[in-house]
C-alpha positions in Angstrom: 7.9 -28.9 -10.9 7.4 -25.8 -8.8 5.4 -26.1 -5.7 2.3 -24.1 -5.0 0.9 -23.3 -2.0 -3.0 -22.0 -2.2 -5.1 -21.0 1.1 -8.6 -20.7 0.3 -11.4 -21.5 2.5 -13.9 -21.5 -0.4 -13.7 -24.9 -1.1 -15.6 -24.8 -4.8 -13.2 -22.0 -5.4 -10.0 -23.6 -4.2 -11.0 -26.9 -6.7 -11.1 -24.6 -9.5 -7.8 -22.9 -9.3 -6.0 -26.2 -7.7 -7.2 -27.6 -11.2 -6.4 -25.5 -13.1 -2.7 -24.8 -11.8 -1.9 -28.1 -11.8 -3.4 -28.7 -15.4 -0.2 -25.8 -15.9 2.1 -28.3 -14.5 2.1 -26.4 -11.3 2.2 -28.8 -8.3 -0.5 -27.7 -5.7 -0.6 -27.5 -2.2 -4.2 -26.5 -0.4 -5.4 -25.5 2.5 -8.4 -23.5 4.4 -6.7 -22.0 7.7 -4.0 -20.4 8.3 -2.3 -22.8 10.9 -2.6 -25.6 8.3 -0.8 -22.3 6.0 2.6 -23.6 8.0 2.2 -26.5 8.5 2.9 -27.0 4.8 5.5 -23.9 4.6 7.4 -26.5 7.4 7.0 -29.6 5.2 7.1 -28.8 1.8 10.1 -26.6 0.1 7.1 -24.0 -1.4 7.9 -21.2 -4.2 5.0 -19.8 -4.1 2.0 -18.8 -2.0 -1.2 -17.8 -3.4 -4.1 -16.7 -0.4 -7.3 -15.4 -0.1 -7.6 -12.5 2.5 -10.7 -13.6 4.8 -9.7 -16.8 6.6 -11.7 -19.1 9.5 -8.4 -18.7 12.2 -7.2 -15.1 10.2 -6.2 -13.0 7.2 -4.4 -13.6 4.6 -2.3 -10.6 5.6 -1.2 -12.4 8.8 -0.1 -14.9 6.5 2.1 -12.3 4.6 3.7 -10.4 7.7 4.6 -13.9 8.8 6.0 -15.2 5.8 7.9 -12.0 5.4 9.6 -12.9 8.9 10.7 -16.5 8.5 10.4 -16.8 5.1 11.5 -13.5 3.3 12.6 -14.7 0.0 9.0 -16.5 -0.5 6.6 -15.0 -3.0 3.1 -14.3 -2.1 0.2 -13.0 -4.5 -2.7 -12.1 -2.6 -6.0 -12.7 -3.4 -9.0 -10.1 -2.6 -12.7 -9.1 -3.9 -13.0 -6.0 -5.6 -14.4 -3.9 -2.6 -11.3 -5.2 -0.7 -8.6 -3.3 -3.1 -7.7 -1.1 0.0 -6.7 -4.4 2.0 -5.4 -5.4 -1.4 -3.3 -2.4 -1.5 -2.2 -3.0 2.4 -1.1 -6.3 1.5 1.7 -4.4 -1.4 2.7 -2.3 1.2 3.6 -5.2 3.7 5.3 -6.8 0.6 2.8 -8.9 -1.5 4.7 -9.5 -5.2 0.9 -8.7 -6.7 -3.0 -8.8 -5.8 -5.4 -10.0 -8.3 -9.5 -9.3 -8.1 -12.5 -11.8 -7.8 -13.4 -13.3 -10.2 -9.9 -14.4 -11.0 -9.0 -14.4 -14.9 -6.6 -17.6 -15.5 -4.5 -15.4 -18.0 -4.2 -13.1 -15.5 -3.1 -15.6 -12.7 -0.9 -17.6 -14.9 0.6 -14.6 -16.2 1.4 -13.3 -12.8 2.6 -16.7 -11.2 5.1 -16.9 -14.1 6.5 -13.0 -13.0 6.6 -14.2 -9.4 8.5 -17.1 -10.6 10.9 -15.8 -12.6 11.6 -12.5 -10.8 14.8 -13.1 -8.6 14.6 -11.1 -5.2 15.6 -7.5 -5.2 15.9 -4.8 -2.8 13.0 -1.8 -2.3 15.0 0.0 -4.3 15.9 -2.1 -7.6 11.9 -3.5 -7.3 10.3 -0.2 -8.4 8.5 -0.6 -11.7 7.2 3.2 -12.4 9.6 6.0 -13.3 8.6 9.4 -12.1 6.0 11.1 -13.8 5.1 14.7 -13.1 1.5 15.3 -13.0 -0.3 17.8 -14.9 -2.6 19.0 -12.2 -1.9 22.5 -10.4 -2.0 20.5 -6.9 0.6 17.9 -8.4 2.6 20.7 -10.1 3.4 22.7 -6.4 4.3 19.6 -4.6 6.7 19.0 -7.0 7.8 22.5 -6.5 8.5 21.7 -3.3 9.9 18.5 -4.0 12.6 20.8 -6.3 12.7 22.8 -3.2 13.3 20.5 -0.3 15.5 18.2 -2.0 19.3 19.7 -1.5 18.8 20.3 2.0 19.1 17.9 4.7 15.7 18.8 6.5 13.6 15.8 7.3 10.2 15.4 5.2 7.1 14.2 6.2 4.4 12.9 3.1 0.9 12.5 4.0 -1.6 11.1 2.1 -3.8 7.9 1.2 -2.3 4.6 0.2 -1.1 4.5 -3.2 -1.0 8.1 -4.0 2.9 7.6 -5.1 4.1 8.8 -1.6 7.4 6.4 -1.9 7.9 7.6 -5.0 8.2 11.4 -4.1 10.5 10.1 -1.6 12.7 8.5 -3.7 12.7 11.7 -5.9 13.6 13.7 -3.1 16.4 11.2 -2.6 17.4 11.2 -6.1 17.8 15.0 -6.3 19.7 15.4 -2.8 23.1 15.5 -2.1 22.8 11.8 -1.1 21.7 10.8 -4.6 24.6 8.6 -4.9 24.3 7.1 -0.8 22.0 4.0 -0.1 17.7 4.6 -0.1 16.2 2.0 2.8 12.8 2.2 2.5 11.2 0.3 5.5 7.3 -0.3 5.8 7.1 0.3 9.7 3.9 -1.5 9.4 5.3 -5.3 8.4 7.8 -5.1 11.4 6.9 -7.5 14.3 7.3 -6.0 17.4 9.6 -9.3 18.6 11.9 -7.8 16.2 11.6 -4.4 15.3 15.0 -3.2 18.1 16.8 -5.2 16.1 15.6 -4.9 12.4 16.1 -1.0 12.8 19.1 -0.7 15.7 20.7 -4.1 14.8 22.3 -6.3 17.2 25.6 -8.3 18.2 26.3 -11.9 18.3 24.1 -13.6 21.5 21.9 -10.2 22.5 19.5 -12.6 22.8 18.0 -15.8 21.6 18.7 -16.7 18.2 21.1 -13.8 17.5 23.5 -15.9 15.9 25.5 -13.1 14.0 25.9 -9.8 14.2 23.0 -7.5 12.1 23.1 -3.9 10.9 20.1 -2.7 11.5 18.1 0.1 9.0 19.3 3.2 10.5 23.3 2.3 9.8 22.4 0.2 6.4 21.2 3.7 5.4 24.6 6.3 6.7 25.5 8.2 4.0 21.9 8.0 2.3 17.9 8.2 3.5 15.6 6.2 5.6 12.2 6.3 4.4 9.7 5.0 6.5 6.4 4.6 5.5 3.3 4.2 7.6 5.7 5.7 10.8 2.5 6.4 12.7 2.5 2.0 13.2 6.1 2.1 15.1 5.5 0.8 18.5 6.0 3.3 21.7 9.4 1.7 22.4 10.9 2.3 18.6 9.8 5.8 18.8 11.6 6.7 21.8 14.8 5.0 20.7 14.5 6.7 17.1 14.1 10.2 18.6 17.4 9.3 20.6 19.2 8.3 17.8 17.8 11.2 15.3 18.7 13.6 18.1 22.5 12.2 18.8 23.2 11.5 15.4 24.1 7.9 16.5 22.9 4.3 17.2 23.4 1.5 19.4 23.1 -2.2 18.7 20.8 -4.4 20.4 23.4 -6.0 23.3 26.5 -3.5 22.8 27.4 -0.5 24.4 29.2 1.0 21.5 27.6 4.1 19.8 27.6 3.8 15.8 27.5 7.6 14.3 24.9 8.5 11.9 24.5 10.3 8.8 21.3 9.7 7.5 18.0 12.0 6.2 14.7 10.6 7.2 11.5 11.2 5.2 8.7 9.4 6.7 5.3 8.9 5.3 1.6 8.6 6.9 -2.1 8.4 6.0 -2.8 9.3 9.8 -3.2 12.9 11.5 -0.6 12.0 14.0 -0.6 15.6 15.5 -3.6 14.5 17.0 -3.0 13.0 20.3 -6.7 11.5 20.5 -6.5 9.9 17.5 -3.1 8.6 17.8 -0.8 7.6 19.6 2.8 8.8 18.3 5.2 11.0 20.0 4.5 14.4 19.7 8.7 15.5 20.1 9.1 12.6 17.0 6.7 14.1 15.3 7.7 17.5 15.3 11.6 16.1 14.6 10.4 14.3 11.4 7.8 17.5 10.3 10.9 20.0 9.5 9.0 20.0 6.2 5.2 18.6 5.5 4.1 17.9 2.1 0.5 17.0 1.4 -0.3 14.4 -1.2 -3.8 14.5 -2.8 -5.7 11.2 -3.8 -5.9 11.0 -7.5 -9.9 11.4 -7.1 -8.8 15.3 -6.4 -6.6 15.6 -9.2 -8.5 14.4 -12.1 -6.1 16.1 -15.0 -3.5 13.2 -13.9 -5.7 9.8 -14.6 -5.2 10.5 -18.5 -1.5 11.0 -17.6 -1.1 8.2 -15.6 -3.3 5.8 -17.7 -1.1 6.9 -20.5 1.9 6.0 -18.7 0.5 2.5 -17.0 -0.7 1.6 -20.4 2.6 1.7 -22.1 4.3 -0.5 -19.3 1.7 -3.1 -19.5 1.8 -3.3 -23.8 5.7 -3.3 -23.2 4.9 -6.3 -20.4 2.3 -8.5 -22.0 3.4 -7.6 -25.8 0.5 -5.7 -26.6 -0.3 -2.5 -28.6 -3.2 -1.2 -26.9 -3.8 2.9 -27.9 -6.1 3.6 -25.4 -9.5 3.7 -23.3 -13.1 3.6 -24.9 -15.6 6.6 -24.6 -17.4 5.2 -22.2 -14.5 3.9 -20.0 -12.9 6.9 -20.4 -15.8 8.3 -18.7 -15.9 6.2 -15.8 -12.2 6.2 -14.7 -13.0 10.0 -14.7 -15.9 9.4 -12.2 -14.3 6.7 -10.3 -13.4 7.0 -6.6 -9.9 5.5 -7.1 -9.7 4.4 -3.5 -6.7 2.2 -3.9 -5.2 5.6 -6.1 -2.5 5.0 -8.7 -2.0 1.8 -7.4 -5.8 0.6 -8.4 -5.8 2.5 -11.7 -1.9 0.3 -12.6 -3.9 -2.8 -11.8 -6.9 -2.2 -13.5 -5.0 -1.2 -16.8 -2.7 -3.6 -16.4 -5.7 -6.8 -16.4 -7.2 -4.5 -19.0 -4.6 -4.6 -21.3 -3.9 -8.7 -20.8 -7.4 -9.4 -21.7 -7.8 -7.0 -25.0 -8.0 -8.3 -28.1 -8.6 -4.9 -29.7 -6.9 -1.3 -29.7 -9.1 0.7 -27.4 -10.2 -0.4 -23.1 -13.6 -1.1 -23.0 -16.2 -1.6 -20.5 -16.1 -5.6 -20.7 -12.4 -5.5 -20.1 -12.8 -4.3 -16.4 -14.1 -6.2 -13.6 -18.0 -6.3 -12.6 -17.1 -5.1 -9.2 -15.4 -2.0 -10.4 -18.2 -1.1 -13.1 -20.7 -1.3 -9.8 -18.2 1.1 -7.6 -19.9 4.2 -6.0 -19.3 7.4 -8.2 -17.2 10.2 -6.7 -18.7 12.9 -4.0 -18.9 15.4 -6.7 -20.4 13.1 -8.9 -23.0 12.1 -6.4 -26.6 13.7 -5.7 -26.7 16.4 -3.4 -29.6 15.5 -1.3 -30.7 12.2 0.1 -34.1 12.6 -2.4 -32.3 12.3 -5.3 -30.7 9.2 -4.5 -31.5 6.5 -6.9 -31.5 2.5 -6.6 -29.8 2.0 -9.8 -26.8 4.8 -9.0 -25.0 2.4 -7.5 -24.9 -2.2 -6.7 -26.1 -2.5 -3.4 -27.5 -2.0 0.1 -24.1 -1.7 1.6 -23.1 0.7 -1.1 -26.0 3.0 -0.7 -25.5 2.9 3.0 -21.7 3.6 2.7 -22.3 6.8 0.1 -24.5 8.4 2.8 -22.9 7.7 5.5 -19.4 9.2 3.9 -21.8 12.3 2.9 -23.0 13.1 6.4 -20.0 12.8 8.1 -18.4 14.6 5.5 -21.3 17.4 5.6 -21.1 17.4 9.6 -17.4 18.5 9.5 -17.8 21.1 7.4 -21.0 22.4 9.7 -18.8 22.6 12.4 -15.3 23.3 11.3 -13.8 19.9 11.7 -14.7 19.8 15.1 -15.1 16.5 15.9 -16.6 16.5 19.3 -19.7 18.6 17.9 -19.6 16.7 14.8 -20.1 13.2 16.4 -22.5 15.1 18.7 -24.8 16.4 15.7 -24.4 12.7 14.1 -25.3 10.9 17.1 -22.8 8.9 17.4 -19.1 9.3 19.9 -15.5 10.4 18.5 -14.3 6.9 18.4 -17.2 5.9 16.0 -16.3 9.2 14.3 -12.8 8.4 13.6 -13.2 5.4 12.4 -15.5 6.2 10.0 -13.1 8.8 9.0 -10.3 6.2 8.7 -12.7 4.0 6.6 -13.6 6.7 4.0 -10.3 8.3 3.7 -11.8 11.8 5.4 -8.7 14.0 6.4 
């Protein structure tokens, strides 16, 4: 009998599922905080984890970095609301298995407990369910120009652009077309790496460096001679790890955590950000790194600004999930058809797999349609160009709620402000009434570049 372990502090909730998992011969273990989380990861022999997001002590992406740490092999599906899919989509970055929406379909959880189950560990590489699709858009169309263009040479690449726009999977094309095609990809999310560890996960270290170094590691930057480091969400590497990576970039070599031996390198680095880590204000990374990893920036659009691709990619997400879940599913309704095309897509290609992919689980017909996708979704405010252009024309039933309303204008005068002055933020915040910090975290919230 596997062992579950399920972290929910909604108690009426937690019943539910607890029943019906164990109804599935699953046996359940439950908790609300996230110190009785380990407590039962320390007892019990657990396969799998299942956890909410908001906790009383936490998050249930503390839970994940953790259990990625001392528990790496361990499973975790991650449980958000709808209007949480960009935590949702944080929470695949830092190495979730999957996420599934409130309200939670029991198909859908079964389903995906069984995958999680059955799916013996693999590395970043061999894990990657989507071959590479071209899009069809003129936007997608040059960077993959420049993808074709960058590729032979050895010239470090920077990606920018929002979560889930498919920025690991232009790296591993750019991989796949270089020279090093046949050499090693280590993709490392520079986010999920404590900072206890994170000398040794990417330097490595000898036998008794220090407490608990019981063997000697080889850390990312030597696992990946002869090949490329990608490293995604670089802007979160700590002040120390920068410092040590320029060094190493620079003299073509590493040293281990505890040794004075120099390891020679031979790696390309293409690194990937949704921050504007030029900007010293804003951020705090390295200006030297930045400029040693920019030898060549490519921009990557959210899919909300290249609307010729969702048919493309619903196409192509559709087929996996009939091949997945034995389904022959042709397509999208009219009138779904007609909201994926006004969606905001905030979680990007990501959000629109996901969607399909419950979509296609639930149908019992050939065609998507509207009572196939979640509530949550179906309330979701329209895109800016779909949106009125003055506050007067704003109506109560364009989108669910208060918060909603107050998050469409907000995202609009900001949006408006920059433009008025340039992307200046000091006059911008100054017209808006509000100080930069306020202004760039709006900025961060919304996705404004």
């Amino acid at each position: 009998m596997k062992k579950i372990l399920l972290i929910e502090d909604d108690l009426s909730y937690q019943k539910l599922i607890k029943s019906f998992l164990t109804k599935q011969s699953f046996q359940v273990f439950s908790c609300e905080q996230k110190k009785e989380a380990f407590k039962w990861l320390e007892q019990e022999k657990i396969d799998l984890v299942i956890t909410d997001y908001w906790l009383p002590d936490g998050t249930g992406l503390d839970i994940l970095k953790q259990i990625k740490i001392s528990y790496p092999a361990l499973k975790v599906i991650f449980i958000s609301n709808y209007s949480e899919v960009r935590i949702a989509v944080k929470a695949m970055k830092v190495g979730a298995f999957e996420y599934i929406t409130k309200p939670i379909n029991p198909d859908e959880l079964l389903q995906t407990i069984k995958q999680a189950l059955n799916t013996k560990e693999e590395s970043s590489a061999q894990s990657q369910e989507l071959t590479f699709v071209v899009g069809k858009s003129q936007s997608f169309k040059k960077i993959f120009k420049h993808v074709e263009l960058v590729a032979p040479t050895d010239l470090s690449v920077l990606l920018i652009g929002e979560t889930g726009t498919g920025k690991e999977y232009l790296a591993r094309k750019i991989h796949a077309l270089s020279n090093r095609g046949s050499g090693p990809f280590v993709a490392v999310d520079c986010g999920a790496i404590s900072s206890d560890l994170s000398s040794s996960e990417f330097f490595g270290h000898v036998k008794g460096a220090f407490t608990g170094a019981v063997g000697d590691k080889t850390g990312y930057l030597e696992f990946a001679n002869g090949g490329t480091l990608f490293l995604d969400e670089i802007g979160n590497l700590q002040p120390e790890i920068q410092s040590k990576l320029l060094r190493a970039l620079q003299e073509r070599s590493v040293k281990k955590v505890g040794s004075n031996q120099e390891v020679p390198l031979d790696i390309r680095i293409i690194a990937a950000t949704n921050e504007d880590l030029e900007n010293q204000q804003q951020s705090n990374f390295r200006l030297d790194l930045y400029h040693r990893i920019n030898e060549f920036r490519i921009d990557v659009p959210p899919l909300r600004d290249r609307k010729e691709d969702i048919a493309l990619f619903t196409e192509h997400f559709l087929q996996q999930s009939n091949v997945q879940f034995n389904k022959s599913v042709e397509g999208l309704s009219e009138q779904v058809a007609r909201v994926f095309f006004q969606h905001t897509w905030q979680g990007n290609l990501r959000e629109l797999k996901n969607i399909l992919r419950r979509a296609v689980l639930l149908a019992e017909a050939s065609k998507i349609t509207e009572d196939l996708l979640p509530a949550d979704f179906l309330k979701s405010p329209k895109t800016m160009d779909e949106s009125p252009n003055n506050l007067s024309d704003y109506s109560i039933t364009d989108v669910g709620s208060f918060k909603e309303h107050t998050e469409i204008l907000e995202e609009k005068l900001i949006s408006e402000a920059l433009e008025l002055f340039r992307h200046n933020k000091s006059k911008a915040a100054a017209h808006l009434g509000i100080d930069r910090k306020t202004l760039y975290l709006k900025m961060k919230k919304f996705g404004i570049n």
